[in-house]
C-alpha positions in Angstrom: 78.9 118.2 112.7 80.0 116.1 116.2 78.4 114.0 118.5 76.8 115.4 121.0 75.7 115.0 124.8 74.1 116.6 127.6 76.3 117.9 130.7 74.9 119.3 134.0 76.5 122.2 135.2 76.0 124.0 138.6 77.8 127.4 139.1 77.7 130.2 141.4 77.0 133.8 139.6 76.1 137.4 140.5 72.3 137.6 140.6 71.4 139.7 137.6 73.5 137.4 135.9 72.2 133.9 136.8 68.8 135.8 136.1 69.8 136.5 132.6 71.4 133.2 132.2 67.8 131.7 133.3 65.9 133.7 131.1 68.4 132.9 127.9 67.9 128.9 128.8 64.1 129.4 128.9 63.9 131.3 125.6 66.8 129.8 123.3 68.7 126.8 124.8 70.4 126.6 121.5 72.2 129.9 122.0 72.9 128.8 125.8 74.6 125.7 124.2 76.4 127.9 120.9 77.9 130.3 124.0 79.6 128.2 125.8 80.6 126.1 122.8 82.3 129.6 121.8 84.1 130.2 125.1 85.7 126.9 125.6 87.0 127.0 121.8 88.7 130.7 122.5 90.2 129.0 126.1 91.7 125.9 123.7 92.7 128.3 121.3 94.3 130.5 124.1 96.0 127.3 126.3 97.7 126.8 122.2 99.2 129.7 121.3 100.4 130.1 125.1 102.1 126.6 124.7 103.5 127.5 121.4 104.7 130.6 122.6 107.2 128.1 125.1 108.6 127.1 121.9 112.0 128.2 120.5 111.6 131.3 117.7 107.3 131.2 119.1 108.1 135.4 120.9 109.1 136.7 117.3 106.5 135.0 115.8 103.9 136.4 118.3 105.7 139.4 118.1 104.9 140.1 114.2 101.1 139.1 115.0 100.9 141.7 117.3 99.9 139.5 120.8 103.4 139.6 122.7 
């Protein structure tokens, strides 16, 4: 697929969330890893269409898609 590499990350979340989050890296790292691969594809995804949007002709477009 694409190289790969490891990345510490320390964030702050409710309890019975970090908890959960714990419990998911104990059990299957892989879907830890497949999650947030997931999230910061939709936020790329997102940052494009909102710069395309800037563009000339971009609101009808968005329009006919239904995501004005």
């Amino acid at each position: 697929m694409w190289e790969t590499r490891s990345v510490d990350l320390s964030v702050r979340l409710p309890s019975e969330i970090a908890a959960e989050l714990e419990e998911v890296q104990r059990t299957d790292p892989e879907l830890l890893s497949r999650l947030i691969v997931y999230g910061l594809t939709r936020r790329a995804i997102f940052h494009q269409l909102k710069a395309e949007r800037a563009l000339p002709g971009a609101e009808a477009v968005a329009q006919s898609m239904g995501i004005s």
